[in-house]
PDB file of the backbone (N, CA, C, O) and the ligand in Angstrom, with CONECT records:
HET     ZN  A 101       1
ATOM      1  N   UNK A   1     -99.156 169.263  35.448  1.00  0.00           N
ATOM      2  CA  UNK A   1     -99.004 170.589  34.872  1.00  0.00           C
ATOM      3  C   UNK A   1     -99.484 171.621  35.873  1.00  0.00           C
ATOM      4  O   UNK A   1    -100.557 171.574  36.475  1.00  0.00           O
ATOM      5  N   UNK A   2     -98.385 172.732  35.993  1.00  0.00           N
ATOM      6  CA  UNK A   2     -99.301 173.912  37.158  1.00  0.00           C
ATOM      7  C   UNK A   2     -99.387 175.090  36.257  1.00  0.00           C
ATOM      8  O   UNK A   2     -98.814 174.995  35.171  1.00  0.00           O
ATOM      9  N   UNK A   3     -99.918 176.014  36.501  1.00  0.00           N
ATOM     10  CA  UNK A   3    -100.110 177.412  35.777  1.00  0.00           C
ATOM     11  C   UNK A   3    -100.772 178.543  36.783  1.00  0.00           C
ATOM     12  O   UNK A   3    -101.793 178.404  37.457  1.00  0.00           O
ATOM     13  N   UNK A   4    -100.322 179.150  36.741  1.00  0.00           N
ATOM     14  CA  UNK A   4    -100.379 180.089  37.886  1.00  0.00           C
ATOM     15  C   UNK A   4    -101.866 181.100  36.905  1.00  0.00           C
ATOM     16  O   UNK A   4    -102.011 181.039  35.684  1.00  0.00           O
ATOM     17  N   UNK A   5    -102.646 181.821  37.732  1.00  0.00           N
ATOM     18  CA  UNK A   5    -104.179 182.021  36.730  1.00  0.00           C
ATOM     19  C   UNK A   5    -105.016 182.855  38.190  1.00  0.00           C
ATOM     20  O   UNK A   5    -104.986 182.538  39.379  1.00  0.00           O
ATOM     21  N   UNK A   6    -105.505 183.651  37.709  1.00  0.00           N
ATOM     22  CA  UNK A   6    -106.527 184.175  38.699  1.00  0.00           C
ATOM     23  C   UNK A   6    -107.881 183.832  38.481  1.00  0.00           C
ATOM     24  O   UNK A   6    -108.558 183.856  37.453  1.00  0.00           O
ATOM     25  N   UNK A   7    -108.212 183.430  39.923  1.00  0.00           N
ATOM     26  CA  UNK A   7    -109.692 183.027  40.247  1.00  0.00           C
ATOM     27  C   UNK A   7    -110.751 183.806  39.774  1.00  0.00           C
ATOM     28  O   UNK A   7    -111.068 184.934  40.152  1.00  0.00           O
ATOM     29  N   UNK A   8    -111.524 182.770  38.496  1.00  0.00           N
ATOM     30  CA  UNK A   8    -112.799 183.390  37.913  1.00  0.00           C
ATOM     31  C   UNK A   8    -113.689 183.786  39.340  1.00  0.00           C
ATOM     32  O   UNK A   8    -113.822 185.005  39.447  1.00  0.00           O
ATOM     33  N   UNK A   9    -114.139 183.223  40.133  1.00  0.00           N
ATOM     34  CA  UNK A   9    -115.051 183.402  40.927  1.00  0.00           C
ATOM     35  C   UNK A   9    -114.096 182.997  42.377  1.00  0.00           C
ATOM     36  O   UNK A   9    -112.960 182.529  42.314  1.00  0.00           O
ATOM     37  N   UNK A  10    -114.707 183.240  43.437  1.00  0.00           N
ATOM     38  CA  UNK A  10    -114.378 183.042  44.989  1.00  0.00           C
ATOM     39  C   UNK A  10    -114.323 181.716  44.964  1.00  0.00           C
ATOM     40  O   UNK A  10    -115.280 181.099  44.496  1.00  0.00           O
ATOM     41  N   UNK A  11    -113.339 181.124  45.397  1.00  0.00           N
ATOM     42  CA  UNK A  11    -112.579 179.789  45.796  1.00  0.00           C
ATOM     43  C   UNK A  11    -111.644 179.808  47.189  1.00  0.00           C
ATOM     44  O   UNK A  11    -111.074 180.646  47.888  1.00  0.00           O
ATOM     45  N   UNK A  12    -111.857 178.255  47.149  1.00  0.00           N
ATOM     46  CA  UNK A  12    -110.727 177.582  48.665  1.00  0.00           C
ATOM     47  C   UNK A  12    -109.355 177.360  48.323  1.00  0.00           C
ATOM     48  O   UNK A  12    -109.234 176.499  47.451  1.00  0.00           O
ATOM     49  N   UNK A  13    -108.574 177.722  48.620  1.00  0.00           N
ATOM     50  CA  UNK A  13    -107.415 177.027  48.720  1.00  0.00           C
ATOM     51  C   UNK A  13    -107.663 174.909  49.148  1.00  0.00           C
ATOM     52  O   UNK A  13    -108.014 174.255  50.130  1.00  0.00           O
ATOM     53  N   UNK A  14    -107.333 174.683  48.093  1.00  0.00           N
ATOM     54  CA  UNK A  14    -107.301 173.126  48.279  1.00  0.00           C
ATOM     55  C   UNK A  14    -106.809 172.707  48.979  1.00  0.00           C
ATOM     56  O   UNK A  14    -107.407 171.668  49.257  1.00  0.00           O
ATOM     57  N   UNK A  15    -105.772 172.843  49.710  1.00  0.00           N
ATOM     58  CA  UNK A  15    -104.866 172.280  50.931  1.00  0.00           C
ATOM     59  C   UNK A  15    -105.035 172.996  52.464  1.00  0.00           C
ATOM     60  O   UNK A  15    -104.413 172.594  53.448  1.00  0.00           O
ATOM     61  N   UNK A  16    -105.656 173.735  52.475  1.00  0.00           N
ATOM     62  CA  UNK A  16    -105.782 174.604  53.995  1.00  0.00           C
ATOM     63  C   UNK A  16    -107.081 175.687  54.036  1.00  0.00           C
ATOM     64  O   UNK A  16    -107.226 176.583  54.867  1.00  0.00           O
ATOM     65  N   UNK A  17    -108.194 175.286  52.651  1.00  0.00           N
ATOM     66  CA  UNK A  17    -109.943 176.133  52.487  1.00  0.00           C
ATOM     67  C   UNK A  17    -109.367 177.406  52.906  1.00  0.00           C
ATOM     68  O   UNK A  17    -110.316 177.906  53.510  1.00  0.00           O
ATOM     69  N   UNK A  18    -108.384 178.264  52.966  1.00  0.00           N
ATOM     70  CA  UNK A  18    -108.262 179.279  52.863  1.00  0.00           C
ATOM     71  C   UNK A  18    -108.905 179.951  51.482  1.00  0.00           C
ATOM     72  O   UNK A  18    -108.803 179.485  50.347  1.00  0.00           O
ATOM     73  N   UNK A  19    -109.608 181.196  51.887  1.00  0.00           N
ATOM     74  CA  UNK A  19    -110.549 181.471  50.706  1.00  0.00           C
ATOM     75  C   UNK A  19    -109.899 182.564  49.853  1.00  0.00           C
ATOM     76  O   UNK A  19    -109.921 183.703  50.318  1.00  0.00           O
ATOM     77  N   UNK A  20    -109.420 182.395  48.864  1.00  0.00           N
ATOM     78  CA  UNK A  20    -109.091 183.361  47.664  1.00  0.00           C
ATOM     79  C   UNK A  20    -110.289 183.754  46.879  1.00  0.00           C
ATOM     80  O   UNK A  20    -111.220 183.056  46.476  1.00  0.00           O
ATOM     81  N   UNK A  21    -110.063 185.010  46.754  1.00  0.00           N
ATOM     82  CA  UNK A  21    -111.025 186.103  46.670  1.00  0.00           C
ATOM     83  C   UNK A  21    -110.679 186.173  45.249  1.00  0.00           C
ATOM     84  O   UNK A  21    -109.632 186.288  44.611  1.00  0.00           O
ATOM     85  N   UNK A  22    -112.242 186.038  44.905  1.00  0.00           N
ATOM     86  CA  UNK A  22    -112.276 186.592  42.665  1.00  0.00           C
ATOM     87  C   UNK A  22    -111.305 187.359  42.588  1.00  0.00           C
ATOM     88  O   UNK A  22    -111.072 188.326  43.314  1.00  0.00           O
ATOM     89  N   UNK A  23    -110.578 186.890  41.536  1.00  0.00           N
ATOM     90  CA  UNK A  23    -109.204 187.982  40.578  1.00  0.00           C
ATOM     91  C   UNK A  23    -108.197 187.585  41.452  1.00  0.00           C
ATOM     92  O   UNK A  23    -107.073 188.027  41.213  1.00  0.00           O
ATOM     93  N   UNK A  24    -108.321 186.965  42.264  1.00  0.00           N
ATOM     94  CA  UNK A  24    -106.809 186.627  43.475  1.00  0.00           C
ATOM     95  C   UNK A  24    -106.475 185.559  42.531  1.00  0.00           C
ATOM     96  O   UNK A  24    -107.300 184.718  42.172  1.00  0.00           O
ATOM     97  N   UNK A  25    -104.953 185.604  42.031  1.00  0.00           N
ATOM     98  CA  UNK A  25    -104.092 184.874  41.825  1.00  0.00           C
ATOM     99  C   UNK A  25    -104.013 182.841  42.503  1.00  0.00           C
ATOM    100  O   UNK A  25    -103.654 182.468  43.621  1.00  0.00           O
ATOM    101  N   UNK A  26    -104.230 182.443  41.968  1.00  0.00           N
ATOM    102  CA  UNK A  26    -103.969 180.840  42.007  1.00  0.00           C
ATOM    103  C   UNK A  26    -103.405 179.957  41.264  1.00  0.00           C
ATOM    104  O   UNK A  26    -103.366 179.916  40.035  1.00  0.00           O
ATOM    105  N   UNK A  27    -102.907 179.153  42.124  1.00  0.00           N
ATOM    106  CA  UNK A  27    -101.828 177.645  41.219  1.00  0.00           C
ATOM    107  C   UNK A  27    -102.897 176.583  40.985  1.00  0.00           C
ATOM    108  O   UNK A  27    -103.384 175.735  41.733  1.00  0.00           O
ATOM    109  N   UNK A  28    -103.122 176.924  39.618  1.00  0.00           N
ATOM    110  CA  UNK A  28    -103.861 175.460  38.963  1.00  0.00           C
ATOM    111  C   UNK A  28    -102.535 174.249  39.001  1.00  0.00           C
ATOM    112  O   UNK A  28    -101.403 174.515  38.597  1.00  0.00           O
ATOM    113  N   UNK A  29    -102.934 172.920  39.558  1.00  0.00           N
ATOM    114  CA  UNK A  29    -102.525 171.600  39.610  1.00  0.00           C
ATOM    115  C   UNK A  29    -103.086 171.154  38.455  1.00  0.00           C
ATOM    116  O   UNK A  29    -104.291 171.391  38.536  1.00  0.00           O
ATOM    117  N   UNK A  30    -102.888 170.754  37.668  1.00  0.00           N
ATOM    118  CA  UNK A  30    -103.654 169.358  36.787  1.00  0.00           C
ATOM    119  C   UNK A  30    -103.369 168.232  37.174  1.00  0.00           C
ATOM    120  O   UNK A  30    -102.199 168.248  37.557  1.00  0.00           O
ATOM    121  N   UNK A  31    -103.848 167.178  37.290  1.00  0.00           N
ATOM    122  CA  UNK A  31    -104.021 165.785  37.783  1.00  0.00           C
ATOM    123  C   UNK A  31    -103.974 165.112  36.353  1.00  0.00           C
ATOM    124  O   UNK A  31    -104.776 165.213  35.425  1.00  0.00           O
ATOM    125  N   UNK A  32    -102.946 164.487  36.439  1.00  0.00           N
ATOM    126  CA  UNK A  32    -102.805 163.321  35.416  1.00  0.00           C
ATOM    127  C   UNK A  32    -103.265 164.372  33.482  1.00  0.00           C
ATOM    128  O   UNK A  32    -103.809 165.407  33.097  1.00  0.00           O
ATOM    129  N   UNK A  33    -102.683 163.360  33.017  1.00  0.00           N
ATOM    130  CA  UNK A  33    -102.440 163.941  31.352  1.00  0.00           C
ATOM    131  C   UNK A  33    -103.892 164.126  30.594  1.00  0.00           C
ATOM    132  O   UNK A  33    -104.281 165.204  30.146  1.00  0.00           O
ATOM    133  N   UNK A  34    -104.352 163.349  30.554  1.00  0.00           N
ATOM    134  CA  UNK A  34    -105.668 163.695  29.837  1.00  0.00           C
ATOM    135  C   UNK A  34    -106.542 163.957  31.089  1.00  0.00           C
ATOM    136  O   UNK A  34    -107.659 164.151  30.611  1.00  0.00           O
ATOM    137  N   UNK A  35    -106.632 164.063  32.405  1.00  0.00           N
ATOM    138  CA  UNK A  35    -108.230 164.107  32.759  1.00  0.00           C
ATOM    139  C   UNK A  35    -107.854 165.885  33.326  1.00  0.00           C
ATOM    140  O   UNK A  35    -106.789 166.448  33.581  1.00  0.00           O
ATOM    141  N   UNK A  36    -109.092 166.282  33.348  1.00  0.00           N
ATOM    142  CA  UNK A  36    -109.333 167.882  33.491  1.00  0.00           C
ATOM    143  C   UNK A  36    -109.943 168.303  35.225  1.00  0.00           C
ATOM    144  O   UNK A  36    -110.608 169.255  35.634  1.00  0.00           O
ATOM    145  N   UNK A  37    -109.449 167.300  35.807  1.00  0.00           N
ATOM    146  CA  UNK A  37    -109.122 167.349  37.214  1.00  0.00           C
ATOM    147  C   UNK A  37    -108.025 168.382  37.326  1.00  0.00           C
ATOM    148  O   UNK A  37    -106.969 168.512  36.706  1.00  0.00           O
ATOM    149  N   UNK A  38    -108.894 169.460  38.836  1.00  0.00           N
ATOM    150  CA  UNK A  38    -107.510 170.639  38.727  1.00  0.00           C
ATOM    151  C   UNK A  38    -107.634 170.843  40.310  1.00  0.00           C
ATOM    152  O   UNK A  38    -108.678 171.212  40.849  1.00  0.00           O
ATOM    153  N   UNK A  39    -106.401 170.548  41.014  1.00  0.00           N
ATOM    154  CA  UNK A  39    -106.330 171.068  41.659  1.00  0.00           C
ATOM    155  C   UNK A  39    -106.051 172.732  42.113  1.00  0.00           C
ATOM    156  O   UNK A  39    -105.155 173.293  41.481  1.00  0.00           O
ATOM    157  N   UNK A  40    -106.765 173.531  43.162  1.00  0.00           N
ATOM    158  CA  UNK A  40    -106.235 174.855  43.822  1.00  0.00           C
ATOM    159  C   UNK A  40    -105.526 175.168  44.618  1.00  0.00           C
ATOM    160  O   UNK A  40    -105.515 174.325  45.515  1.00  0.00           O
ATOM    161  N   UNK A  41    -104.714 176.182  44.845  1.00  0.00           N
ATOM    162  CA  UNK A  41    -103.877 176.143  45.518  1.00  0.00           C
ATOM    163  C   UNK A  41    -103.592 177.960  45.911  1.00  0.00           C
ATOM    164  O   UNK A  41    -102.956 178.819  45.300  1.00  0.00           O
ATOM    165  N   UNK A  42    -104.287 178.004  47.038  1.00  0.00           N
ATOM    166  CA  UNK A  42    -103.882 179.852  46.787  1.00  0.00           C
ATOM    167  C   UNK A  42    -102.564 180.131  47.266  1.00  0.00           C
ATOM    168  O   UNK A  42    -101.786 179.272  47.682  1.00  0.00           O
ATOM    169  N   UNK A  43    -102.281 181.652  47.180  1.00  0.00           N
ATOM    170  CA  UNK A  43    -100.700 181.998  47.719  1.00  0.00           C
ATOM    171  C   UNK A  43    -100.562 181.669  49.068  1.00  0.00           C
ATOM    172  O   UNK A  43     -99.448 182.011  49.465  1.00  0.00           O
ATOM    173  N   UNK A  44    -101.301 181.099  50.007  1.00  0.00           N
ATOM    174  CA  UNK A  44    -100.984 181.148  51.298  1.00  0.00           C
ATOM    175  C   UNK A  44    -100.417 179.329  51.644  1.00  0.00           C
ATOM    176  O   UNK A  44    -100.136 178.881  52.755  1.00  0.00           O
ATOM    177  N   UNK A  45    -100.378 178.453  50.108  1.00  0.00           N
ATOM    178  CA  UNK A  45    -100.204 177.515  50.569  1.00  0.00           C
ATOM    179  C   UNK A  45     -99.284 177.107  49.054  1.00  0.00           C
ATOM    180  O   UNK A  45     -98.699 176.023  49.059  1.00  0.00           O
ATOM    181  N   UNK A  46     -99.203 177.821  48.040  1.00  0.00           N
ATOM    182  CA  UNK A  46     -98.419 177.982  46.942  1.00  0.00           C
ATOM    183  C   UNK A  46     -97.203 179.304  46.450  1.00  0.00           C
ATOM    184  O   UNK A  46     -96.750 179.585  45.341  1.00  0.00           O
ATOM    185  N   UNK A  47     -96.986 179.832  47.647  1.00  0.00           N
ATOM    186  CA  UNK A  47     -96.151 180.861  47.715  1.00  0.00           C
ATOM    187  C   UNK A  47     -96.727 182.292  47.018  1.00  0.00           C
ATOM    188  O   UNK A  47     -97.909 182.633  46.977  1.00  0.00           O
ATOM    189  N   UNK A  48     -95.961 182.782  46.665  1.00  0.00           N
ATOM    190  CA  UNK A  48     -96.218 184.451  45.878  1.00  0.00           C
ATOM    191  C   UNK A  48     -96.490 184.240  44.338  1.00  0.00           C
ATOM    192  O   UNK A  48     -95.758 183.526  43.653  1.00  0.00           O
ATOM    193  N   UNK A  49     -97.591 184.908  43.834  1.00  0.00           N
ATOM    194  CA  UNK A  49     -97.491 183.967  42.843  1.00  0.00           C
ATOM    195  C   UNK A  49     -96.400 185.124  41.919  1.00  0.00           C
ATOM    196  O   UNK A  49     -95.805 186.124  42.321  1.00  0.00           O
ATOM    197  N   UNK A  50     -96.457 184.476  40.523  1.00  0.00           N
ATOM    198  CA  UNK A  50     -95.038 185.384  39.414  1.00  0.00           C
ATOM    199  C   UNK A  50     -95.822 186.504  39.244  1.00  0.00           C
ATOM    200  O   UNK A  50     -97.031 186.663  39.077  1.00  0.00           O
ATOM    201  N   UNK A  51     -94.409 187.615  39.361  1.00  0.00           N
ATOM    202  CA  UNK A  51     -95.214 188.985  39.618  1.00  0.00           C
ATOM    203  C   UNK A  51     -95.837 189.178  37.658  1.00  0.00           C
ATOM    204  O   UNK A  51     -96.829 189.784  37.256  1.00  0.00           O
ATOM    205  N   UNK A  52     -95.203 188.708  37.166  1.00  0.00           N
ATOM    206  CA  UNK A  52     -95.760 188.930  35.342  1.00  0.00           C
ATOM    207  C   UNK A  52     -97.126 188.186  35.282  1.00  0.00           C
ATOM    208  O   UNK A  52     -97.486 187.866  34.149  1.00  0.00           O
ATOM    209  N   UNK A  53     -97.921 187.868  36.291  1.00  0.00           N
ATOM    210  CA  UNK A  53     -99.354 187.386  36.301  1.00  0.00           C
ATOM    211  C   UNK A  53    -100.018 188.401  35.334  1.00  0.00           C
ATOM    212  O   UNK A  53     -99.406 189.468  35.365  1.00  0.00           O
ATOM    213  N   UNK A  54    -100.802 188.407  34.706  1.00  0.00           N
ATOM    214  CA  UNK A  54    -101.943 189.363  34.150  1.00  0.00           C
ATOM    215  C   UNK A  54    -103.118 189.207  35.058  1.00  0.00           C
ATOM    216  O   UNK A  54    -103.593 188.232  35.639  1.00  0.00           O
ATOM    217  N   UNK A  55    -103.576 191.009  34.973  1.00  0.00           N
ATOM    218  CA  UNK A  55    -104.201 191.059  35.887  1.00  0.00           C
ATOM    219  C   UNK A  55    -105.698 190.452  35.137  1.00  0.00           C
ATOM    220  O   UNK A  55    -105.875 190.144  33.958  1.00  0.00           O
ATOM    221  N   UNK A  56    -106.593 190.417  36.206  1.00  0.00           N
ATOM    222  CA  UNK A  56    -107.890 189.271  35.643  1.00  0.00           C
ATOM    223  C   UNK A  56    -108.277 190.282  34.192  1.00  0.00           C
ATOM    224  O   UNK A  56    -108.145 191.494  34.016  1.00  0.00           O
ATOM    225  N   UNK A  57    -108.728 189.339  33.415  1.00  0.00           N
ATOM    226  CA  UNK A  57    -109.144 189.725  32.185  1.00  0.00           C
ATOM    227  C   UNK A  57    -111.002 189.349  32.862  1.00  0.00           C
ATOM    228  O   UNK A  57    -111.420 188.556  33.707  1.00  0.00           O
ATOM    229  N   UNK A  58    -111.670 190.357  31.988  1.00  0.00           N
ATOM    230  CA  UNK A  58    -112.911 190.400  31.530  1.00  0.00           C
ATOM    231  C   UNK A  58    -113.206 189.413  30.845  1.00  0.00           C
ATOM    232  O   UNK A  58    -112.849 189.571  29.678  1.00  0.00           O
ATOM    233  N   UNK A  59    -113.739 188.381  31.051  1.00  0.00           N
ATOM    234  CA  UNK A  59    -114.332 187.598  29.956  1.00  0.00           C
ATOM    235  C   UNK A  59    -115.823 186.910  30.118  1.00  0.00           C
ATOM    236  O   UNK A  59    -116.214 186.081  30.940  1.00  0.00           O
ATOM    237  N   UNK A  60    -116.448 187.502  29.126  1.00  0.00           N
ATOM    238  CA  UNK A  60    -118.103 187.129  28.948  1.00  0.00           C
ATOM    239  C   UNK A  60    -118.660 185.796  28.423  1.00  0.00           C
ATOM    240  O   UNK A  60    -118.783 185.730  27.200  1.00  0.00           O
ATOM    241  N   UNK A  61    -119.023 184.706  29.162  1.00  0.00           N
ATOM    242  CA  UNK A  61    -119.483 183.563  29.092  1.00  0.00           C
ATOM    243  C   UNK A  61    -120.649 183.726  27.841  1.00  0.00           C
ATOM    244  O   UNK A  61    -121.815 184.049  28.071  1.00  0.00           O
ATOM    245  N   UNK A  62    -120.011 183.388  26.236  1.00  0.00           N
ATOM    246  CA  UNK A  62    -121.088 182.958  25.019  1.00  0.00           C
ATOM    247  C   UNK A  62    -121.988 182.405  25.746  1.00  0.00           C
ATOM    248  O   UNK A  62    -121.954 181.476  26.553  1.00  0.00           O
ATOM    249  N   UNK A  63    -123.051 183.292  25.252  1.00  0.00           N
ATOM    250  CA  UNK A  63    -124.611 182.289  25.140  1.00  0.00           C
ATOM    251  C   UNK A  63    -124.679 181.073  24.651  1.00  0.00           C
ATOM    252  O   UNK A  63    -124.678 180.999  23.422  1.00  0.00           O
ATOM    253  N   UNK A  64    -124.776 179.485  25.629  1.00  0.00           N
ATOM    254  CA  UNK A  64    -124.603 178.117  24.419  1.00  0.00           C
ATOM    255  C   UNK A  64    -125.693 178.637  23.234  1.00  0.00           C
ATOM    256  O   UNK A  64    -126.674 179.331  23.504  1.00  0.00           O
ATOM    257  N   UNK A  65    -125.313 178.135  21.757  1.00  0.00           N
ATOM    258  CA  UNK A  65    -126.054 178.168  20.427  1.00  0.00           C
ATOM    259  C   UNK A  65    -127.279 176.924  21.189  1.00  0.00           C
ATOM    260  O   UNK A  65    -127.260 175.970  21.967  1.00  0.00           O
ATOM    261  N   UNK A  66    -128.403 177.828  20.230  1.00  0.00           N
ATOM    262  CA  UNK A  66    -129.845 177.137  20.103  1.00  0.00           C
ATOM    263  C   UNK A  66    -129.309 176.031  19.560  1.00  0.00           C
ATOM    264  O   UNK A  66    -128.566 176.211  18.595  1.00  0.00           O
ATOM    265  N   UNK A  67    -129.561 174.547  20.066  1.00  0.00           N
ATOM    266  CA  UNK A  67    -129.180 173.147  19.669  1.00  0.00           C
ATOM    267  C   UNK A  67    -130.052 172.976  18.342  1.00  0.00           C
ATOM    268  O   UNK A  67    -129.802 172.588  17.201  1.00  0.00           O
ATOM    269  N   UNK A  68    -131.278 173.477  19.060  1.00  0.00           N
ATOM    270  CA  UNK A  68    -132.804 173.225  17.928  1.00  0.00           C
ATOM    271  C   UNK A  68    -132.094 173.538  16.472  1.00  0.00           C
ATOM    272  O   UNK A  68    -131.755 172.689  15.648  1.00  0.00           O
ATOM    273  N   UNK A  69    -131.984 174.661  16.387  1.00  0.00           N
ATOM    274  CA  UNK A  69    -131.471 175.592  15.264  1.00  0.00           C
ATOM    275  C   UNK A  69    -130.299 174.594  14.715  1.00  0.00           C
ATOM    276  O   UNK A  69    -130.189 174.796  13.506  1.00  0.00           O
ATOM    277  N   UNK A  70    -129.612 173.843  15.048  1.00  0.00           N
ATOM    278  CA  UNK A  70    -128.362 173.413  14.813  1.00  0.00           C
ATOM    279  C   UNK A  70    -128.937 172.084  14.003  1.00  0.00           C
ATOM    280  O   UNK A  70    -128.424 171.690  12.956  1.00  0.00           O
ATOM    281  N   UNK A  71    -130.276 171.340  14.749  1.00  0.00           N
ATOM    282  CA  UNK A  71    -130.673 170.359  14.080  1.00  0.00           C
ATOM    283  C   UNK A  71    -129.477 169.062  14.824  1.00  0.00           C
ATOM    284  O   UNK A  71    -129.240 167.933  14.393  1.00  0.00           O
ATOM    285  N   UNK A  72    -128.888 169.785  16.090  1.00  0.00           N
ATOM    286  CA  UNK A  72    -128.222 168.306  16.910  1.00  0.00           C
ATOM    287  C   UNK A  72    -128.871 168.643  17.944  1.00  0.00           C
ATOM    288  O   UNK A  72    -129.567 169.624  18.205  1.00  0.00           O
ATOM    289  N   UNK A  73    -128.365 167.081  18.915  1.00  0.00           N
ATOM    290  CA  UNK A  73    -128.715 167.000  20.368  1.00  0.00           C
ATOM    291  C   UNK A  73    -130.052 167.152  20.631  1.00  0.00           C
ATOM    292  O   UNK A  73    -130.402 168.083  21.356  1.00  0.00           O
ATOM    293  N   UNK A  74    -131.203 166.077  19.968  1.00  0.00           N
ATOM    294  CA  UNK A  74    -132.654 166.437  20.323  1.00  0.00           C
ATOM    295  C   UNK A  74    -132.545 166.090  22.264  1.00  0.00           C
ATOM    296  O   UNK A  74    -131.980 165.187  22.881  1.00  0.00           O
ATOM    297  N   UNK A  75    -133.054 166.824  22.551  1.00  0.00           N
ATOM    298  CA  UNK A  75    -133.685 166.553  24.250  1.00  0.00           C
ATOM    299  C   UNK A  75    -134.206 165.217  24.208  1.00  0.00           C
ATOM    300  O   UNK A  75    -133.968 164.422  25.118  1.00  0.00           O
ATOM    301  N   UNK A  76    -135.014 164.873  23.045  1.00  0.00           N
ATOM    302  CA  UNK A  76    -135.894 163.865  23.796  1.00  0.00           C
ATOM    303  C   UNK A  76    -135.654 163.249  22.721  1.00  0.00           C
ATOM    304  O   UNK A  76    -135.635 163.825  21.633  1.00  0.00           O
ATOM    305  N   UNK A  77    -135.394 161.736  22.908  1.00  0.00           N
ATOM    306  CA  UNK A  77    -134.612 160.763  21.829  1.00  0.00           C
ATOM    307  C   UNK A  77    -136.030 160.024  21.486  1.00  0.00           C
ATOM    308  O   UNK A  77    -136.287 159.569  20.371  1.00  0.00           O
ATOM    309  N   UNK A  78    -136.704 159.986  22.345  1.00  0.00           N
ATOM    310  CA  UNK A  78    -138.100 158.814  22.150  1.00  0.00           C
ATOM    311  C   UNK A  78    -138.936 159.608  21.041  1.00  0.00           C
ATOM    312  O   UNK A  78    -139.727 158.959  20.357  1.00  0.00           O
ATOM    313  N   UNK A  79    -138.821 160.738  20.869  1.00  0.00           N
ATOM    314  CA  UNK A  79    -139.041 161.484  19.509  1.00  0.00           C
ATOM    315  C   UNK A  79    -138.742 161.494  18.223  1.00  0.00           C
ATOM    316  O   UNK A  79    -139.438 161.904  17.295  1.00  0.00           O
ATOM    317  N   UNK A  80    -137.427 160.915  18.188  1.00  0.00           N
ATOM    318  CA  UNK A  80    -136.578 160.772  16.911  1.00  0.00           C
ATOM    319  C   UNK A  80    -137.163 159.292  16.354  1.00  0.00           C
ATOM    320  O   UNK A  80    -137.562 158.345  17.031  1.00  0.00           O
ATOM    321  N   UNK A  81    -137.084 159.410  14.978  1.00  0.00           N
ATOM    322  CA  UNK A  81    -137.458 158.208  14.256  1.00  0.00           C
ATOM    323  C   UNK A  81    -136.715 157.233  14.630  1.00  0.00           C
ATOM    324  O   UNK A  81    -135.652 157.501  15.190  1.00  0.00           O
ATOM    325  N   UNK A  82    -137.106 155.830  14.403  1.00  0.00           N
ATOM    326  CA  UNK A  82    -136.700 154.261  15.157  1.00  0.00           C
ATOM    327  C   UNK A  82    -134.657 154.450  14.651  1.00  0.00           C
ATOM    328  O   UNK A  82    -133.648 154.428  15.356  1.00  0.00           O
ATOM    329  N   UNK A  83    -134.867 154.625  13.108  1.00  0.00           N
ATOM    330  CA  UNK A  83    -133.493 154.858  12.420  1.00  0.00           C
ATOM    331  C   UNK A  83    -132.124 155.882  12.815  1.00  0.00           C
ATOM    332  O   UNK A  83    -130.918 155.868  12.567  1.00  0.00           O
ATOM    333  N   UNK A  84    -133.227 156.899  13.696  1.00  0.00           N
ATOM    334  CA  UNK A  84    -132.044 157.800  14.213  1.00  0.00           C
ATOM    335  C   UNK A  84    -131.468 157.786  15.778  1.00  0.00           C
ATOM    336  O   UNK A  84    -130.778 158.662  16.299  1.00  0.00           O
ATOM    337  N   UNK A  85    -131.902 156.657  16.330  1.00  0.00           N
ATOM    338  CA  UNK A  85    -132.219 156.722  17.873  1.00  0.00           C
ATOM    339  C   UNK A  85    -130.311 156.164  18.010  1.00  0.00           C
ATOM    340  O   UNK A  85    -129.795 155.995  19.114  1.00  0.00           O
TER     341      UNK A  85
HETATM  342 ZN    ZN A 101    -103.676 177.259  51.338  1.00  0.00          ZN2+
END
């Protein structure tokens, strides 16, 4: 699967470490059907990318939720009763 997507942060071009610059346009590769292996690919080694790209969106990384609060995922398992380990 490819999808053409602009670079959250400063990246290499995967085939020639040419460096694409945050918000620069890139060809995500996916590798195989289920695994979330992605190849990069900037315009200097994936052509121009489609001019109907959207330009980078703003998007603010959620705070992960307090686990504690959730009552999952204790840190430390040697804590949990013999029954819940
Ligand atoms: Zn390249």
């Amino acid at each position: 699967m490819m999808r053409w997507a602009r670079a959250p942060v400063g990246k290499l071009c995967g085939r020639c470490a040419h460096p694409i610059a945050k918000g620069a346009p890139m060809l995500v590769i996916g590798v195989g059907e289920r695994s979330r292996i992605e190849k990069i690919r900037g315009v200097c080694c994936a052509g121009p990318a489609p001019p109907d790209l959207p330009e980078q969106v703003a998007t603010t990384t959620p705070l992960p939720p307090d686990l504690t609060r959730l009552g999952i995922l204790p840190l430390d398992w040697s804590r949990r009763p013999e029954d819940e380990r």
